[in-house]
C-alpha positions in Angstrom: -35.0 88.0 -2.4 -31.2 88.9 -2.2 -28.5 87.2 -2.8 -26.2 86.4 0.2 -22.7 84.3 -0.6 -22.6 80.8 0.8 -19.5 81.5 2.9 -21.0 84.3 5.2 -20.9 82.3 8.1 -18.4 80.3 9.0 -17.2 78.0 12.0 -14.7 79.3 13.7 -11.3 78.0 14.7 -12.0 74.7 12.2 -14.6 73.2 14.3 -17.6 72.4 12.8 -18.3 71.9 9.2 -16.9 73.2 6.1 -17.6 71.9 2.9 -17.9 72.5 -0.9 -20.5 69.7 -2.3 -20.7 69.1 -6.1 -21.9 66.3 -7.7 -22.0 66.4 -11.3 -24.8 63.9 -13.1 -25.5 64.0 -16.4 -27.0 67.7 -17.2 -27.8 68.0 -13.0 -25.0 69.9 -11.4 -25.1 70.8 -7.4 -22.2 73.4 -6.3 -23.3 74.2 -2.6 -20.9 75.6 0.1 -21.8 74.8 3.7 -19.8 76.1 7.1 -21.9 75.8 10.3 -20.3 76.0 13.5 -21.4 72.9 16.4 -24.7 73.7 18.2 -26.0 75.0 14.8 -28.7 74.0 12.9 -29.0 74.4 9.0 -31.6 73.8 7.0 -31.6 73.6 3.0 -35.0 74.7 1.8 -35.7 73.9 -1.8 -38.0 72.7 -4.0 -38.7 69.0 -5.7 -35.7 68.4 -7.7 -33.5 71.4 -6.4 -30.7 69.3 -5.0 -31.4 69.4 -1.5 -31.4 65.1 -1.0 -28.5 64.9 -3.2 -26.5 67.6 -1.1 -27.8 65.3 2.1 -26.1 62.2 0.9 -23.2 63.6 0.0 -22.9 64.6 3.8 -23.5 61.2 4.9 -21.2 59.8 1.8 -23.6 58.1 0.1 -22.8 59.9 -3.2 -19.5 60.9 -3.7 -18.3 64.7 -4.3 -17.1 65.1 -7.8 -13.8 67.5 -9.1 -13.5 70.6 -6.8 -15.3 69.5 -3.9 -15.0 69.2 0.1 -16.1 68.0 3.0 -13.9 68.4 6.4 -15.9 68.3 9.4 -13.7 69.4 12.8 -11.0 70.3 10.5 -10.6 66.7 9.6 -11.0 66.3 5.7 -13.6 63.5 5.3 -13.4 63.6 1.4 -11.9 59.7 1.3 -13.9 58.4 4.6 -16.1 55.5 3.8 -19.9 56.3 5.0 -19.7 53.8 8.2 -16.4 55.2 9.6 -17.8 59.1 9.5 -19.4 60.3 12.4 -22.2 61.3 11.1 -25.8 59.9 11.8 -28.8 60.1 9.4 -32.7 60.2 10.2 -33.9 58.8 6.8 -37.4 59.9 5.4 -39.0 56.9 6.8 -36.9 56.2 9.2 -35.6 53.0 7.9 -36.1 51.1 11.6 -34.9 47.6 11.1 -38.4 45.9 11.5 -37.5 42.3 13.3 -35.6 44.5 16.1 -37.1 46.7 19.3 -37.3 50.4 19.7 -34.3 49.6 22.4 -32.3 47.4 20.1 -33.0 49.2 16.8 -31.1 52.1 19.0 -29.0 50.5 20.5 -27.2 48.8 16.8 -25.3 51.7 16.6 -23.0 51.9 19.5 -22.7 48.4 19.4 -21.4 48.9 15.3 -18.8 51.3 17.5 -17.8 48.2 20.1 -20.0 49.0 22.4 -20.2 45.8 24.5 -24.0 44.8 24.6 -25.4 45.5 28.0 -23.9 48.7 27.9 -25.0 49.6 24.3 -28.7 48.6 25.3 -28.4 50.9 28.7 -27.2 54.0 26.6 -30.2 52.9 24.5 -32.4 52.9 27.5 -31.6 56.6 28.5 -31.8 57.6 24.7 -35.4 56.2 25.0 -36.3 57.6 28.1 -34.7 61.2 27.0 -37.1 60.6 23.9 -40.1 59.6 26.2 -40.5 56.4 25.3 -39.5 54.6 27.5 -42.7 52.4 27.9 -41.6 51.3 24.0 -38.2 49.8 24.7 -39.7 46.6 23.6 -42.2 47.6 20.8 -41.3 46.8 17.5 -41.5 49.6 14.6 -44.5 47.9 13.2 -46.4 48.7 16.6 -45.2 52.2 17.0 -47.2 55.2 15.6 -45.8 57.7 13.0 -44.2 59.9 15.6 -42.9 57.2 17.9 -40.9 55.7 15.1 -39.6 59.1 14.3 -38.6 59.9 17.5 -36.9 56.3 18.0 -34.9 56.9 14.7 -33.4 60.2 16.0 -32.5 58.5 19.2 -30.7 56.0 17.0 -28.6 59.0 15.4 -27.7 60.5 18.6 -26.8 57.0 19.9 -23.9 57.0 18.2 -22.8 60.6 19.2 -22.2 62.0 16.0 -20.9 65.0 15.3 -22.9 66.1 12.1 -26.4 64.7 12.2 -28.8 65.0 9.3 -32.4 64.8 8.7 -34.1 64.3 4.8 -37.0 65.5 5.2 -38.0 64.2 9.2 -41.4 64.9 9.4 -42.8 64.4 5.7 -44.4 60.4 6.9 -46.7 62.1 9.6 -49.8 63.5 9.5 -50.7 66.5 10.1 -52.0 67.0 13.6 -48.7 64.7 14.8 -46.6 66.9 12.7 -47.0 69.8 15.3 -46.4 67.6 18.1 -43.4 66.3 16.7 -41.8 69.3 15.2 -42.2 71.2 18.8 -40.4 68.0 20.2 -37.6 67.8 17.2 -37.1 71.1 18.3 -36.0 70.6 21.6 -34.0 67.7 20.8 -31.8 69.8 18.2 -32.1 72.5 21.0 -29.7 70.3 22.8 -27.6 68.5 20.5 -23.8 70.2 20.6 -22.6 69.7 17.0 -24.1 70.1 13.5 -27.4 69.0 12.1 -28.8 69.5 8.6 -31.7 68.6 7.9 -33.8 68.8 4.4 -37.1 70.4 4.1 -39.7 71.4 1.7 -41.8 72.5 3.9 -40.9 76.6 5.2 -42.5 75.9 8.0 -40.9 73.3 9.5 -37.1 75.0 8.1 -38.4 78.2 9.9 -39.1 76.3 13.2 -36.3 73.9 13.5 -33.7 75.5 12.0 -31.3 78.9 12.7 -30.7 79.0 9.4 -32.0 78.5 6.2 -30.0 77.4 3.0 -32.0 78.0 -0.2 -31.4 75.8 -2.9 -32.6 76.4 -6.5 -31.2 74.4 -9.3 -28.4 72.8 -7.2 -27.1 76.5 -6.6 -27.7 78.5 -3.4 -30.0 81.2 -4.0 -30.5 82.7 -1.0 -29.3 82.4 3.0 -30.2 83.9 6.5 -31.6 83.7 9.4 -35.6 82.5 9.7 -36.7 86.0 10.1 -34.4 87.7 7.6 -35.8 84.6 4.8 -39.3 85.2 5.5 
């Protein structure tokens, strides 16, 4: 492999994202510079233990940055923003659909969070659904979807919301694996189309080399290596 410096690419004109994550725990330290311009898709490609998750949350601001780092996303610096005023949405691992809700109203919680008065927050949640194909779900609850349904309803839940960094730990490590290829050629598509940034964490190769335009590898909470899917493999 060779060694490529973090800040090779970077989004022009201070739109996008730009950030400098470290997170010191203990004897675990994570230094990992990130610039993506909107409309790309980034994926960091690591190993169990490598820092990829931690790097995820503090993206969302679930763990703050320690000394030295950064996050400014749009060229607005969201080092201080609390996690529910960024504009950010996050597909969890398993999705985390609130179980006593529909597929329409487990969608439609975000814009209403934003003011979004009801009937209109559960007609953008409507479309969302029908843009996901599951329209026919609007009133299923999560425990009667299938592995891929409830995926795709929890990335309708993040774009809900219209945010403009969306990230992914690990989206398709619950299914098995003959949905997995259904659902990665449909998660595809989906990032195909969203305008700003989306991160997503993977183990997996495959699934970084298919969904992503570029790969991020993390080794010890330290980039190792960066490129382009074809330049990686």
């Amino acid at each position: 492999m060779t060694e490529t410096t973090p800040a090779a690419v970077a989004a022009p004109s201070g739109k996008g994202l730009d950030a400098r994550l470290v997170v010191r725990r203990g004897t675990f330290h994570l230094d990992v510079e990130l610039s993506a311009a909107p409309g790309d898709v980034v994926a960091l490609l690591g190993p169990n233990g490598a820092g990829k998750t931690t790097a995820l949350r503090a993206l969302a601001g679930l763990t703050p940055l320690s000394e030295g780092g950064r996050l400014r996303l749009d060229g607005v610096s969201l080092d201080r923003t609390p996690p529910e005023s960024r504009p950010v949405g996050v597909v969890f691992q398993d999705y985390l659909l609130f179980p006593h809700l529909s597929a329409l109203d487990n969608v439609a919680f975000g814009p209403r969070c934003q003011g979004v008065p009801k009937a209109e927050a559960r007609a953008q949640a409507a479309a969302w659904l029908d843009r996901m194909g599951l329209a026919e779900h609007a009133g299923a609850k999560p425990r009667r979807l299938s592995g891929g349904q409830a995926q795709r309803v929890a990335v309708a839940r993040a774009l809900a919301t219209r945010p403009r960094l969306l990230l992914l730990d690990e989206p398709l490590a619950a299914l098995d694996a003959r949905t997995r290829l259904e659902v990665r050629s449909q998660l595809r598509r989906h990032l195909a189309e969203f305008e700003a940034v989306a991160v997503l964490v993977t183990h997996d190769p495959l699934d970084a080399m298919v969904l992503a335009d570029r790969l991020v590898v993390i080794e010890d909470g330290h980039v190792v290596q960066e490129g382009g899917p074809a330049e990686i493999a």
